[in-house]
N, C-alpha and C positions, 0 to 999 in steps of 0.2 A: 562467391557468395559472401555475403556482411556477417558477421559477427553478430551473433543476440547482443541488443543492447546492453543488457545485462551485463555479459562479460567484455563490454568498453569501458577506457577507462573512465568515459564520463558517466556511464553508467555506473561503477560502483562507488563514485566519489558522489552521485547524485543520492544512490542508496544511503549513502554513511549520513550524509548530510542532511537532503531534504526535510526532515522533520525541523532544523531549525529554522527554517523560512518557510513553513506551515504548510509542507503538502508530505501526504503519503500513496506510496504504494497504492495503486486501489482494487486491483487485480492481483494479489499477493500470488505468491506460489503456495500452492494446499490449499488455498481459499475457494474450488471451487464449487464446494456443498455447502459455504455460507452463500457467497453469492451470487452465484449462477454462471460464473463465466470463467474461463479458462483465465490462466497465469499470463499476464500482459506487464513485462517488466519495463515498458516504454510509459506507461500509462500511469502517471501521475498526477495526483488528483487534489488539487489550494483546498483545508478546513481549518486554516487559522495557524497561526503557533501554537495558542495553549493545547487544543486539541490534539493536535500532530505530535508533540513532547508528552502529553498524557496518554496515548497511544504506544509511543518508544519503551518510555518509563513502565508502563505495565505488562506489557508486552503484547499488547489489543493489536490483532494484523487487519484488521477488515473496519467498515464503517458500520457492517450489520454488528460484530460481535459489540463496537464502541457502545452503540444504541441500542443493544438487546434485541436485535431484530435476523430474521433469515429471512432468505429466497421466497421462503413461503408466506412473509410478512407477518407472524407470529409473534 
């Protein structure tokens, strides 16, 4: 059986990094009562550099928390 991506090494070198070439996570791990969907560490998601670095920097894991938004579209 394959290894979670995750725990590849391009997997955590994609974690450490992606934010500076504008994609995040977008299925975080714990993220599933913001956004509805189970942890998908393959699943990475282009919103820019600034976005993606202001994300890191704050420590925002989700698109719903960056926007003020949930599941329930609130």
């Amino acid at each position: 059986m394959a290894p979670c991506f995750a725990r590849t090494r391009e997997g955590r070198w994609l974690r450490r990094h992606a934010h500076r070439f504008g994609f995040i996570v977008r299925y975080p791990a714990g993220g599933r009562g913001v956004t509805g969907f189970a942890h998908e560490s393959w699943h990475f998601r282009f919103v820019g550099p600034p976005l993606a670095r202001h994300m890191r920097r704050e420590g925002i894991a989700t698109l719903e928390e960056a926007f003020g938004r949930s599941v329930g579209g609130s």
